[in-house]
N, CA, C and O atoms as a Maestro MAE file, in Angstrom:
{
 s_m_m2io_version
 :::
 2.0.0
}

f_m_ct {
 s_m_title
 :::
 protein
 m_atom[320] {
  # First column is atom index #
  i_m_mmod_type
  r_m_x_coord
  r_m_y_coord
  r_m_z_coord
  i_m_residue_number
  s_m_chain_name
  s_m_pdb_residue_name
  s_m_pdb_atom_name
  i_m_atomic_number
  :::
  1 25 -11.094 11.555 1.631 1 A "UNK " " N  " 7
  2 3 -9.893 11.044 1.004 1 A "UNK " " CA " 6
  3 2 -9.446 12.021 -0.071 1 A "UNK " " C  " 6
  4 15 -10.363 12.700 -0.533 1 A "UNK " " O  " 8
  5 25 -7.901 12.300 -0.705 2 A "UNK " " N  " 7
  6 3 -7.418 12.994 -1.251 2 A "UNK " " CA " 6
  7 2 -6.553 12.359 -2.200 2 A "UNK " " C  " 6
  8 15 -5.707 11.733 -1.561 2 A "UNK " " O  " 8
  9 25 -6.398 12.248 -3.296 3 A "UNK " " N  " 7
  10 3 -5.182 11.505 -4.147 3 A "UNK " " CA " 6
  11 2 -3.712 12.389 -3.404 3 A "UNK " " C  " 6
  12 15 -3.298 13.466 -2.975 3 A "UNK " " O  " 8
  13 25 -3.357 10.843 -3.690 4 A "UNK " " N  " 7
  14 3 -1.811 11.150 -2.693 4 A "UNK " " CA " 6
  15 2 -0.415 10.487 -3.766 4 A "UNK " " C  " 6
  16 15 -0.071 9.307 -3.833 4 A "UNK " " O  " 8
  17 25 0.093 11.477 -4.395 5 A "UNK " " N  " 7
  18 3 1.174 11.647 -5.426 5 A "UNK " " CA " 6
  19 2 2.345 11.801 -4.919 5 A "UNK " " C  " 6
  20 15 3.104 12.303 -5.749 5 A "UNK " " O  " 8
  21 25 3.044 11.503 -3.491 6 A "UNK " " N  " 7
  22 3 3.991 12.180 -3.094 6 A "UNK " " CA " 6
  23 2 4.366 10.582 -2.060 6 A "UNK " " C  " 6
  24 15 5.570 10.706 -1.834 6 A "UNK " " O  " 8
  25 25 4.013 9.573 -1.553 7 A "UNK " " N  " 7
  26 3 4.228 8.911 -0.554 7 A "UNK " " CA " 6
  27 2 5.150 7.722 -1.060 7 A "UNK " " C  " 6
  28 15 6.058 7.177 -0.433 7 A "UNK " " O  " 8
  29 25 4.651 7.420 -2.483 8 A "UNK " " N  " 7
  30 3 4.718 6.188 -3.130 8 A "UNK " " CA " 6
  31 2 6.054 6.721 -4.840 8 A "UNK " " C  " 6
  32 15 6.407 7.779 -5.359 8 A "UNK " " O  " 8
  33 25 6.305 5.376 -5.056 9 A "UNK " " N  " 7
  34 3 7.235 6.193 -5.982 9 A "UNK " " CA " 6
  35 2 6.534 5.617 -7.076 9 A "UNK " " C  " 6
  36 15 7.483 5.431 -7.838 9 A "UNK " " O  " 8
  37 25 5.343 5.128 -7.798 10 A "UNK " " N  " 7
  38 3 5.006 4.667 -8.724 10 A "UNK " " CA " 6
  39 2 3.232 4.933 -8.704 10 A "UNK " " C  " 6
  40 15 2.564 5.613 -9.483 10 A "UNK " " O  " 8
  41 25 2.906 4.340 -7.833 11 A "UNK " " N  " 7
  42 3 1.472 3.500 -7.705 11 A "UNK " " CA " 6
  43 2 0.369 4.748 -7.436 11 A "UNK " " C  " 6
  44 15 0.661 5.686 -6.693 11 A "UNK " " O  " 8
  45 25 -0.416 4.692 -7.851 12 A "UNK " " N  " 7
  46 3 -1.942 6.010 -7.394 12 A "UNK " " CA " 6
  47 2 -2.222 5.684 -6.438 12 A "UNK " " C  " 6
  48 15 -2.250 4.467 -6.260 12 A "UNK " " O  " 8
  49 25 -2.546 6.506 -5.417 13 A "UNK " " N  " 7
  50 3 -2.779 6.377 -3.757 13 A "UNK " " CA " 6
  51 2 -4.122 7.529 -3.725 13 A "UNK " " C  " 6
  52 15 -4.118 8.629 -4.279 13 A "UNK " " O  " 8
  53 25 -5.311 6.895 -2.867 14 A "UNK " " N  " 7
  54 3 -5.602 7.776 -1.859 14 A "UNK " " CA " 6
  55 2 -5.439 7.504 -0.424 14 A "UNK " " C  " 6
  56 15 -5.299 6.397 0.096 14 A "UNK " " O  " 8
  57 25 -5.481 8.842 0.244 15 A "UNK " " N  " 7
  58 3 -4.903 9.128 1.359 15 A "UNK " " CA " 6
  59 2 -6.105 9.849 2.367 15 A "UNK " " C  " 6
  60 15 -7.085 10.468 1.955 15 A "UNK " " O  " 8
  61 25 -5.673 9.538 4.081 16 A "UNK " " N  " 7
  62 3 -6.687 10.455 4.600 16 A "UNK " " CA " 6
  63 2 -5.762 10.179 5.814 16 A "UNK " " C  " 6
  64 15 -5.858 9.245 6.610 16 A "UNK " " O  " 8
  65 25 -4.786 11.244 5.795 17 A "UNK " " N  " 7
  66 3 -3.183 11.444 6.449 17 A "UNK " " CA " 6
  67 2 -3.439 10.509 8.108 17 A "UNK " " C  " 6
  68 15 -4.366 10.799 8.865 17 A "UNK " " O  " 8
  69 25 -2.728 9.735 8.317 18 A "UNK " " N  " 7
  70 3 -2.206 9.238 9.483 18 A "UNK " " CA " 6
  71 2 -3.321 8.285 10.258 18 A "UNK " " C  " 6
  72 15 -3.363 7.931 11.436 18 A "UNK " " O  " 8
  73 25 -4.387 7.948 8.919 19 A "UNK " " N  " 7
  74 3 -5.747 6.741 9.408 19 A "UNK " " CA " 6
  75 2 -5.763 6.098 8.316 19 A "UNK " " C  " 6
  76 15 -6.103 4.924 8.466 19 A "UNK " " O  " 8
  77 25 -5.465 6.485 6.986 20 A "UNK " " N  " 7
  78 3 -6.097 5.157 5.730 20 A "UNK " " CA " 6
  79 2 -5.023 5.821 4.686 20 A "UNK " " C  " 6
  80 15 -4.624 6.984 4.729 20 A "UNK " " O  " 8
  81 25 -4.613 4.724 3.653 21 A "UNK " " N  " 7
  82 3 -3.707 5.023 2.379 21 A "UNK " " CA " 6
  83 2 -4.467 3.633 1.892 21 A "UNK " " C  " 6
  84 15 -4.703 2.613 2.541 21 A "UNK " " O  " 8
  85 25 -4.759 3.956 0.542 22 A "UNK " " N  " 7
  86 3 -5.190 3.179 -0.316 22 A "UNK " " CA " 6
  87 2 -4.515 3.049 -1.505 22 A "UNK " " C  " 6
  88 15 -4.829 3.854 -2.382 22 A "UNK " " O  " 8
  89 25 -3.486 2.067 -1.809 23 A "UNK " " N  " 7
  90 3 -2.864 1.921 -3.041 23 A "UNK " " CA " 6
  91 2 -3.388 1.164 -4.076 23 A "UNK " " C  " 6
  92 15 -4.164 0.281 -3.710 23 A "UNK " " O  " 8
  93 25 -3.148 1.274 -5.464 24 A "UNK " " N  " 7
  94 3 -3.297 0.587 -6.452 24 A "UNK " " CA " 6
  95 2 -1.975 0.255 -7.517 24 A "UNK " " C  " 6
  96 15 -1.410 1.077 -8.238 24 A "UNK " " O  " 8
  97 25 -1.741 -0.872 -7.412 25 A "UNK " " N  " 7
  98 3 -0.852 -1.361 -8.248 25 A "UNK " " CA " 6
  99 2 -0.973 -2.395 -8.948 25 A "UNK " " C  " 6
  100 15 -1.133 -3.556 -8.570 25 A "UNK " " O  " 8
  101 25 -0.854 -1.754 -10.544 26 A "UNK " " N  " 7
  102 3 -1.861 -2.465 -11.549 26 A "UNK " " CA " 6
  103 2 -0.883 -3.657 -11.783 26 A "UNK " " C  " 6
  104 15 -1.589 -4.511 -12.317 26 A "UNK " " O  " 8
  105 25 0.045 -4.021 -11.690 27 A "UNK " " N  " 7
  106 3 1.208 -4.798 -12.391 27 A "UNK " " CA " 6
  107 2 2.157 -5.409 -10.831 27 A "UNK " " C  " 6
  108 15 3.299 -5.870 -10.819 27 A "UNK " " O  " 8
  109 25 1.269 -5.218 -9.704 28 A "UNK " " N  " 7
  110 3 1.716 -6.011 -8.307 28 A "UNK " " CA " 6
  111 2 3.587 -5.642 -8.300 28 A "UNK " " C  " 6
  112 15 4.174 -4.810 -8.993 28 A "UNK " " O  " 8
  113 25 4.023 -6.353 -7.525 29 A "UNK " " N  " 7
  114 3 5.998 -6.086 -7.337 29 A "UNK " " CA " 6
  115 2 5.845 -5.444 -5.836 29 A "UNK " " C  " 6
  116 15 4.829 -5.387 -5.143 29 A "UNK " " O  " 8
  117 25 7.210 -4.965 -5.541 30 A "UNK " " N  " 7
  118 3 6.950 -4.843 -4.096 30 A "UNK " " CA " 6
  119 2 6.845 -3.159 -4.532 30 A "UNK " " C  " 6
  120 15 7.226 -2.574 -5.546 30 A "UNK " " O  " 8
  121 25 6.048 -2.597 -3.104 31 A "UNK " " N  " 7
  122 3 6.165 -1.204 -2.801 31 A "UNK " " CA " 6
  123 2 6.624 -0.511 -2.352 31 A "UNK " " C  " 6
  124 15 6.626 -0.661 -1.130 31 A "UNK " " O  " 8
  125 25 7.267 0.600 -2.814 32 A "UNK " " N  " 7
  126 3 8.454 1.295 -2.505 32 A "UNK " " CA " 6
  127 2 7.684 2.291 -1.877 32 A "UNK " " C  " 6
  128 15 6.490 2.511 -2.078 32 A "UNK " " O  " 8
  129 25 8.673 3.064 -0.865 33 A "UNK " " N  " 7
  130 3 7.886 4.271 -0.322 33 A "UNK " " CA " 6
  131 2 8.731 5.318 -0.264 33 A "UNK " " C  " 6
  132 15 9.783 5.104 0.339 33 A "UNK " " O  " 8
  133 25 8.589 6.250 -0.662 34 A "UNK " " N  " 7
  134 3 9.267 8.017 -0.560 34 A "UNK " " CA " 6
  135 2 9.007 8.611 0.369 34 A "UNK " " C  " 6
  136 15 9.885 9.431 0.635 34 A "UNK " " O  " 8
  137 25 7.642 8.607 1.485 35 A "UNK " " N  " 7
  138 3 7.866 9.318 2.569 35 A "UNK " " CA " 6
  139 2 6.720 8.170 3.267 35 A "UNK " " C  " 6
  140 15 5.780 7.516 2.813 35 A "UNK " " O  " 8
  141 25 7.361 8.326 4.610 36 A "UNK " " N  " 7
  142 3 6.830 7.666 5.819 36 A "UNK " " CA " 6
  143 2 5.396 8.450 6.185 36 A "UNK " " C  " 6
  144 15 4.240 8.219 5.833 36 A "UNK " " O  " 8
  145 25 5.950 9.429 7.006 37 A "UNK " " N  " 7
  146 3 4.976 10.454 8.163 37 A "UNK " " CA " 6
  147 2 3.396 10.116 7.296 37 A "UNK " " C  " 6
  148 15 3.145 9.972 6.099 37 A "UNK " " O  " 8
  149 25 2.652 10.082 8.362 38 A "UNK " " N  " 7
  150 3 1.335 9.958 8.027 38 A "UNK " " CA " 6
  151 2 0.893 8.750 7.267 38 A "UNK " " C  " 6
  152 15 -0.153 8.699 6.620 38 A "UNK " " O  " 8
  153 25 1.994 7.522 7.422 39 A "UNK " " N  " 7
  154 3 1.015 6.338 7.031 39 A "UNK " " CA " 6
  155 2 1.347 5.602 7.958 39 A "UNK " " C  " 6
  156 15 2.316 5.451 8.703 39 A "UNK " " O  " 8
  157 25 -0.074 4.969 7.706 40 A "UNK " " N  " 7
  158 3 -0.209 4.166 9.199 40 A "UNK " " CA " 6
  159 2 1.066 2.704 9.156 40 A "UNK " " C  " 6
  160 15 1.635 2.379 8.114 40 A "UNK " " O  " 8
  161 25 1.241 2.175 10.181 41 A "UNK " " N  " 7
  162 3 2.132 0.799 9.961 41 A "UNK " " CA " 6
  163 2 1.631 -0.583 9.297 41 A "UNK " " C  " 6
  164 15 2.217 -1.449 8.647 41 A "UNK " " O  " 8
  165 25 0.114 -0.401 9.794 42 A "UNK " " N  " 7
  166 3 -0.330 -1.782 9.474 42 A "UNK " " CA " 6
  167 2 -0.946 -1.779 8.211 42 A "UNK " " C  " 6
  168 15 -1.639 -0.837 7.828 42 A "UNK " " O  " 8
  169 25 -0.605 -3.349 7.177 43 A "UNK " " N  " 7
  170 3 -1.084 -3.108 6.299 43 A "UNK " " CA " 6
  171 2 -1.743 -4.515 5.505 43 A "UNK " " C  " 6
  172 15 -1.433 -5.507 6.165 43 A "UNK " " O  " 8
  173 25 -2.422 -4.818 4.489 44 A "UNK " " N  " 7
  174 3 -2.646 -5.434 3.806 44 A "UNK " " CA " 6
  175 2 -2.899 -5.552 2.410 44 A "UNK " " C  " 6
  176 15 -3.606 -4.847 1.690 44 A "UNK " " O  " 8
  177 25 -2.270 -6.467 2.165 45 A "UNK " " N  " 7
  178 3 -2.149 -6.730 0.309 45 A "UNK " " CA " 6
  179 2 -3.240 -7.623 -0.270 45 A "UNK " " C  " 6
  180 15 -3.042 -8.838 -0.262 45 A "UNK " " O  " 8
  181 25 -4.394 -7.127 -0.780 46 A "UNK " " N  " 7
  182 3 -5.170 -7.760 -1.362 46 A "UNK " " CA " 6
  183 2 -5.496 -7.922 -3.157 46 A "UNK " " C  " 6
  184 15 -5.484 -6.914 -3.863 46 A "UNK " " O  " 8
  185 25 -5.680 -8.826 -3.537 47 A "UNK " " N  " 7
  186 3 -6.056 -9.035 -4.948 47 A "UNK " " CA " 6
  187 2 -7.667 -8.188 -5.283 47 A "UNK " " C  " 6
  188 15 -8.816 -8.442 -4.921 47 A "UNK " " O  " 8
  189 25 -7.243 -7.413 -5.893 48 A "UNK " " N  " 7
  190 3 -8.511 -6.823 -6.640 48 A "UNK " " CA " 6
  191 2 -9.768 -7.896 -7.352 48 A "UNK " " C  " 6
  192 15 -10.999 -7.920 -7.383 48 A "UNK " " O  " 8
  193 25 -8.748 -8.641 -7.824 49 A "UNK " " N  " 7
  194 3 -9.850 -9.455 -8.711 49 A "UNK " " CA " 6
  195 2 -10.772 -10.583 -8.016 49 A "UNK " " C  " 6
  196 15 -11.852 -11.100 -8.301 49 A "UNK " " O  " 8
  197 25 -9.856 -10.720 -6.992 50 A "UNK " " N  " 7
  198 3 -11.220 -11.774 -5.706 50 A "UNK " " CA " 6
  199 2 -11.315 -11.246 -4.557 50 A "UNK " " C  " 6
  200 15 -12.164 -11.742 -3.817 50 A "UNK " " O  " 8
  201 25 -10.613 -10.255 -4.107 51 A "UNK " " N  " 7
  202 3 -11.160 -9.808 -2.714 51 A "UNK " " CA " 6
  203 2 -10.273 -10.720 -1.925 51 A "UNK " " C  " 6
  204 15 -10.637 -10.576 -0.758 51 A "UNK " " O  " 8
  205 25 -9.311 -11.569 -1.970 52 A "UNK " " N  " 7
  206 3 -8.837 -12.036 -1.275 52 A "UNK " " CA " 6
  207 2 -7.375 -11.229 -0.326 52 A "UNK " " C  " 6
  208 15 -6.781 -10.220 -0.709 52 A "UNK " " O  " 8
  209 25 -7.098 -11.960 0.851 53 A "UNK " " N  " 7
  210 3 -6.200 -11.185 1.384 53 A "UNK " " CA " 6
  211 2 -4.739 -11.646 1.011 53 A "UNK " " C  " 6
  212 15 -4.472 -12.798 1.353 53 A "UNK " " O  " 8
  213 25 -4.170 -11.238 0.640 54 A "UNK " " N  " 7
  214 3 -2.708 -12.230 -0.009 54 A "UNK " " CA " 6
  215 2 -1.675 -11.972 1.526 54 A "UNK " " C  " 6
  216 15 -1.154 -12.942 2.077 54 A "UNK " " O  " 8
  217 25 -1.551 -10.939 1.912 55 A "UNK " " N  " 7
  218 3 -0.488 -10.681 2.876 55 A "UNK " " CA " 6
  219 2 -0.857 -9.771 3.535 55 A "UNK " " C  " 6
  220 15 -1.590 -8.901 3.065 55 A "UNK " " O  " 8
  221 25 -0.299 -9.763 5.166 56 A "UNK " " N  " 7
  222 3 -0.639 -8.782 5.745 56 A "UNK " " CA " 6
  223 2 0.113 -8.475 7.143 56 A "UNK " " C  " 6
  224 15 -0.233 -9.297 7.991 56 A "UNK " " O  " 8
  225 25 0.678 -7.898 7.437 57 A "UNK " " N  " 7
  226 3 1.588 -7.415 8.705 57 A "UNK " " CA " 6
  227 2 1.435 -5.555 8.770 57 A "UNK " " C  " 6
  228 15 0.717 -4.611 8.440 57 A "UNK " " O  " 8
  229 25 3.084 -6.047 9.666 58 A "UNK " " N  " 7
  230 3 3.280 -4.057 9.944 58 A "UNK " " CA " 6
  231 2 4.894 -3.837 9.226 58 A "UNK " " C  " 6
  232 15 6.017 -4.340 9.194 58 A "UNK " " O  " 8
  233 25 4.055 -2.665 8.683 59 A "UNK " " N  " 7
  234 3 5.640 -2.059 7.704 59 A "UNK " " CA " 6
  235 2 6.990 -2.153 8.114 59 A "UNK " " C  " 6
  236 15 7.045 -2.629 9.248 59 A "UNK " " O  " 8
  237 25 8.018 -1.908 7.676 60 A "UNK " " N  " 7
  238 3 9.310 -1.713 8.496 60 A "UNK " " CA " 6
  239 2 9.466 -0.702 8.142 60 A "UNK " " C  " 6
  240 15 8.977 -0.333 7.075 60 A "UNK " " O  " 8
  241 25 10.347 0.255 9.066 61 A "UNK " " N  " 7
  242 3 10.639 1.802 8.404 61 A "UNK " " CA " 6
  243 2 11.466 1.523 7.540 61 A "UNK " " C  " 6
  244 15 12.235 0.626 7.888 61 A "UNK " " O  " 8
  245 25 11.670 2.037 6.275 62 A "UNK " " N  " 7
  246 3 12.452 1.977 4.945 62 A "UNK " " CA " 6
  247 2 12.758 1.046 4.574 62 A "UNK " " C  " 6
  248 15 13.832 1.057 3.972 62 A "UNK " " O  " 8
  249 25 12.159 -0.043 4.678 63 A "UNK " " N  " 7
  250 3 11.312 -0.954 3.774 63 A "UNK " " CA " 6
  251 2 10.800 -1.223 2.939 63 A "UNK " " C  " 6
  252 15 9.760 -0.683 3.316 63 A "UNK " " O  " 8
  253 25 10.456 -1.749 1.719 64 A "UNK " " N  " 7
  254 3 9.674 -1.895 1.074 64 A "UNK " " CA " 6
  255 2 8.191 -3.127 1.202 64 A "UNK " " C  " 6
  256 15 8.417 -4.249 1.656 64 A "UNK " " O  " 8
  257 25 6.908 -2.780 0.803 65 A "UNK " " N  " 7
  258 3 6.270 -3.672 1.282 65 A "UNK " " CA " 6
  259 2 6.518 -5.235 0.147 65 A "UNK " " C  " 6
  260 15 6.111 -5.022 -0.995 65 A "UNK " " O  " 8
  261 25 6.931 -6.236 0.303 66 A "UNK " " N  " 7
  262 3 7.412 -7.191 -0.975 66 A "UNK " " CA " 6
  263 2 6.111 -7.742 -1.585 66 A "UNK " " C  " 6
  264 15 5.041 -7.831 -0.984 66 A "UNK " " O  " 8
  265 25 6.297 -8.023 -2.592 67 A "UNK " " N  " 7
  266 3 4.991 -9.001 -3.095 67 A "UNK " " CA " 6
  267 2 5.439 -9.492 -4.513 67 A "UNK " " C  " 6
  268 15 5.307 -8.692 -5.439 67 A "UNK " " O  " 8
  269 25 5.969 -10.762 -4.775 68 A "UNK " " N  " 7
  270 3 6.670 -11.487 -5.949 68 A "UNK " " CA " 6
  271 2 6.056 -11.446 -6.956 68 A "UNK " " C  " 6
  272 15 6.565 -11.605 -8.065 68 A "UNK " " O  " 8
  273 25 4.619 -11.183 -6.699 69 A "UNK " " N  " 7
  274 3 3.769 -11.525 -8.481 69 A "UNK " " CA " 6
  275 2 3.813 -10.292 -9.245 69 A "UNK " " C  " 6
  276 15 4.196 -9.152 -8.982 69 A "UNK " " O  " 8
  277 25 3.441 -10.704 -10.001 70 A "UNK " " N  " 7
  278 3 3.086 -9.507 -11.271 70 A "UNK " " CA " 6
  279 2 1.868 -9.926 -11.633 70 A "UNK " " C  " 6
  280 15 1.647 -10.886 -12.371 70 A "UNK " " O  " 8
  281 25 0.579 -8.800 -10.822 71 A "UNK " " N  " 7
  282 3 -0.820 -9.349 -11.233 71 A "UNK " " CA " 6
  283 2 -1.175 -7.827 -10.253 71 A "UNK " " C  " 6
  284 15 -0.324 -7.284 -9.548 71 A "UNK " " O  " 8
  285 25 -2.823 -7.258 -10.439 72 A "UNK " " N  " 7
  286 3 -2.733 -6.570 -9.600 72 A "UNK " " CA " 6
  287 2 -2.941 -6.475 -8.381 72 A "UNK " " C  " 6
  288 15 -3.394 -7.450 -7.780 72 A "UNK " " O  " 8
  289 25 -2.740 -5.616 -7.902 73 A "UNK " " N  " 7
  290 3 -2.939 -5.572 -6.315 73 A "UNK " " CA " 6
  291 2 -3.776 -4.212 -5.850 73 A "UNK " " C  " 6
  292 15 -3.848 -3.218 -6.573 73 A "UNK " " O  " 8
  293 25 -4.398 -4.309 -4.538 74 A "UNK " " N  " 7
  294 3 -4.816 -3.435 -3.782 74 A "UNK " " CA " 6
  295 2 -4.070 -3.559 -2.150 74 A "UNK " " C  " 6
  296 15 -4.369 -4.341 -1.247 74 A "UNK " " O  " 8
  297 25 -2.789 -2.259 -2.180 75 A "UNK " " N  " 7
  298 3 -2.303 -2.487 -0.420 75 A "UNK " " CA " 6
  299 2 -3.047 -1.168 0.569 75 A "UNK " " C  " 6
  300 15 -2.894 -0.004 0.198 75 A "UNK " " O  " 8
  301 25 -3.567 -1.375 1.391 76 A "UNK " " N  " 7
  302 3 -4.308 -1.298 2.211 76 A "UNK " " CA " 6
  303 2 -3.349 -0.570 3.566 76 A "UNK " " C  " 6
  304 15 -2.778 -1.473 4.177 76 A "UNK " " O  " 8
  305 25 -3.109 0.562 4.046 77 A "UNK " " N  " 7
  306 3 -2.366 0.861 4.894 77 A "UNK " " CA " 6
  307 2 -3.915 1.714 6.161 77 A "UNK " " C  " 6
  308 15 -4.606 2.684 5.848 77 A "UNK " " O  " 8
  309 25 -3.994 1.001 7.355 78 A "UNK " " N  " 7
  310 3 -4.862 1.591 8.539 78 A "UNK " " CA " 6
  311 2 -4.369 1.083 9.920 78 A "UNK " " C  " 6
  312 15 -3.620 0.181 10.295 78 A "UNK " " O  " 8
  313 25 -5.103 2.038 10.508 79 A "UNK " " N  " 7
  314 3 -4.894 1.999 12.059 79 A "UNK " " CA " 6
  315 2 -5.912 0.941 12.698 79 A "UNK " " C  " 6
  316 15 -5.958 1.028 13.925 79 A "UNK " " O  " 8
  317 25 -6.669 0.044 12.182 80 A "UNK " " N  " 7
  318 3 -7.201 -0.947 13.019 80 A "UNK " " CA " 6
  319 2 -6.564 -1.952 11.983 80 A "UNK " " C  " 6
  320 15 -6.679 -3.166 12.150 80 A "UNK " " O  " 8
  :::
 }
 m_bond[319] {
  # First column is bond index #
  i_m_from
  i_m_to
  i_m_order
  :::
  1 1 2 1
  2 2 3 1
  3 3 4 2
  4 3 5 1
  5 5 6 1
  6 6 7 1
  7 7 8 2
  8 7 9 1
  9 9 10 1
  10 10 11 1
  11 11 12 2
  12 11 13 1
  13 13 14 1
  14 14 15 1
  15 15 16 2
  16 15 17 1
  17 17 18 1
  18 18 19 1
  19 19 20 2
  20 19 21 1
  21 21 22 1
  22 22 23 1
  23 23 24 2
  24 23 25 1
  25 25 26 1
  26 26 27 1
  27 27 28 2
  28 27 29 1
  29 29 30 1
  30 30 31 1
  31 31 32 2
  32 31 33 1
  33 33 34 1
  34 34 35 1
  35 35 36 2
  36 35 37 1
  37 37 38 1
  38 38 39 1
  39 39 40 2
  40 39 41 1
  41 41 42 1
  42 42 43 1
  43 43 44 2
  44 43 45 1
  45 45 46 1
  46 46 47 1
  47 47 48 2
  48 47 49 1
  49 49 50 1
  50 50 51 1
  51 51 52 2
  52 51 53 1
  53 53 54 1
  54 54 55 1
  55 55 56 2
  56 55 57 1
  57 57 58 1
  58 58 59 1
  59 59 60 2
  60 59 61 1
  61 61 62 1
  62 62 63 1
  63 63 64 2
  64 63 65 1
  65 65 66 1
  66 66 67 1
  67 67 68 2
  68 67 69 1
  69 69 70 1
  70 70 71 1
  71 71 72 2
  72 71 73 1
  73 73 74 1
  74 74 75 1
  75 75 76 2
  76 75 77 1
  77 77 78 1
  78 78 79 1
  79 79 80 2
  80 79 81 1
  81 81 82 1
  82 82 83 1
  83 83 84 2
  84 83 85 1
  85 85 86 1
  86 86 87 1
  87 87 88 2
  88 87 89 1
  89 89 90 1
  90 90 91 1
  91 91 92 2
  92 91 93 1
  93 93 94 1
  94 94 95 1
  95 95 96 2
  96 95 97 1
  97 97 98 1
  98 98 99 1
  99 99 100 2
  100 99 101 1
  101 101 102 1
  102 102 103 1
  103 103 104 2
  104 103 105 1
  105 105 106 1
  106 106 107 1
  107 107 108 2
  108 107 109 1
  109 109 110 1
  110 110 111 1
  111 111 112 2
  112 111 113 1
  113 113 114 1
  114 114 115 1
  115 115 116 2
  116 115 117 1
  117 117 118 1
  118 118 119 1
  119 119 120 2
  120 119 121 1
  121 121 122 1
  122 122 123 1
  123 123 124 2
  124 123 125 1
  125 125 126 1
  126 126 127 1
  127 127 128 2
  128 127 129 1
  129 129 130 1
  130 130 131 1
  131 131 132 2
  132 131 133 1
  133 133 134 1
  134 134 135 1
  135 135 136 2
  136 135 137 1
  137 137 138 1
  138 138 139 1
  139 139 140 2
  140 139 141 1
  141 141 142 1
  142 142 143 1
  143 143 144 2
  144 143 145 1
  145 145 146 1
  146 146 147 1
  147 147 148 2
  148 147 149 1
  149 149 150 1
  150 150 151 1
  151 151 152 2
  152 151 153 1
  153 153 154 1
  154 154 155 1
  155 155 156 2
  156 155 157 1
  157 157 158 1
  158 158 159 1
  159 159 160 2
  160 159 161 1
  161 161 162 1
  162 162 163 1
  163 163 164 2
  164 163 165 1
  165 165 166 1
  166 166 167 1
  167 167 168 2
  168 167 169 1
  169 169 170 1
  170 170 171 1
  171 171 172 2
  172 171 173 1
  173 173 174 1
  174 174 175 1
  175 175 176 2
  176 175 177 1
  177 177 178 1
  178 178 179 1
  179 179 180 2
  180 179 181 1
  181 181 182 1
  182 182 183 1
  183 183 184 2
  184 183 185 1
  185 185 186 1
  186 186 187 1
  187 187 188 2
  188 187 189 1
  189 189 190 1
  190 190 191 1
  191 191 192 2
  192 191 193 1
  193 193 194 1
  194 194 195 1
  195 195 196 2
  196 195 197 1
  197 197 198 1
  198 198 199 1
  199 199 200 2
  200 199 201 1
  201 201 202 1
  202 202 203 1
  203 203 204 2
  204 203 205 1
  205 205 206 1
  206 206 207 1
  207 207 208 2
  208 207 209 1
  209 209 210 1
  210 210 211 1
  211 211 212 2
  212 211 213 1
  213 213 214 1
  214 214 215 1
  215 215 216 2
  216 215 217 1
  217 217 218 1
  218 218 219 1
  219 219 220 2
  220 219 221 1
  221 221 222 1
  222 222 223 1
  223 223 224 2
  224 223 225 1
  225 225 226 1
  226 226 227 1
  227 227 228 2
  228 227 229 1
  229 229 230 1
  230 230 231 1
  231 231 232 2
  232 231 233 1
  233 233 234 1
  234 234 235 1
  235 235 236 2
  236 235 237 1
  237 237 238 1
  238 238 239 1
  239 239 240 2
  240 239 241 1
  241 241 242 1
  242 242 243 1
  243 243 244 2
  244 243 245 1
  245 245 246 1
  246 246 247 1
  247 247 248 2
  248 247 249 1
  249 249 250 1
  250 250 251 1
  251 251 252 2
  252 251 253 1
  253 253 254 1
  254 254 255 1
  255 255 256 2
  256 255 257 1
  257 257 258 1
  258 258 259 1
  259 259 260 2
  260 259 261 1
  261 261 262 1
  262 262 263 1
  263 263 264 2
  264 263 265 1
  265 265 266 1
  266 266 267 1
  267 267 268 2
  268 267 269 1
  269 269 270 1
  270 270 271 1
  271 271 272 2
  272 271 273 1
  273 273 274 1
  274 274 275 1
  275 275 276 2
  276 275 277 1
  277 277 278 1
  278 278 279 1
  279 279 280 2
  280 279 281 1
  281 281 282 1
  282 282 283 1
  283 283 284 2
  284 283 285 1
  285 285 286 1
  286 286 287 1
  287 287 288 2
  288 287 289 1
  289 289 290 1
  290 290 291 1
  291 291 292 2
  292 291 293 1
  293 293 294 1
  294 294 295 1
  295 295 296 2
  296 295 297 1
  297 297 298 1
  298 298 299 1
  299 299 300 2
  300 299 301 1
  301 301 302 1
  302 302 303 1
  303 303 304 2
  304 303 305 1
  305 305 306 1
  306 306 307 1
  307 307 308 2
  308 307 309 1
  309 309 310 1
  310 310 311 1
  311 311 312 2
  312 311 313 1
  313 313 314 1
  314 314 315 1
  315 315 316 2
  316 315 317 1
  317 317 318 1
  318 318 319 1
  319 319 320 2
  :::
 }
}
């Protein structure tokens, strides 16, 4: 994995191009994206603080991924 500064317009990402993106967003809201190529479609939004899964589907192209709270989050972008 590689920190990935270029995909996301806010949030710290690692990356391991076109199989896993790992976001962190300390203050939750939806996720914006600056470049597509090399992330996978499917994804999931989980709460850091329980491990739980809050949301989970497949991206839309130029889209944002939504999420109403303000709390943090971990979104989860892979190919299985």
């Amino acid at each position: 994995m590689e920190p990935d500064w270029e995909t996301f317009i806010s949030p710290r990402a690692l990356s391991v191009p076109g199989r896993l993106h790992v976001v962190y967003q300390e203050n939750g809201g939806a996720l914006r994206l600056m470049r597509e190529e090399g992330l996978p479609a499917r994804y999931r939004v989980i709460d850091p603080r329980t491990g739980d899964i809050l949301a989970e589907g497949r991206r839309e192209p130029g889209r944002p991924i939504a999420d109403e709270h303000q709390a943090p989050r971990v979104v989860v972008f892979s190919n299985d």
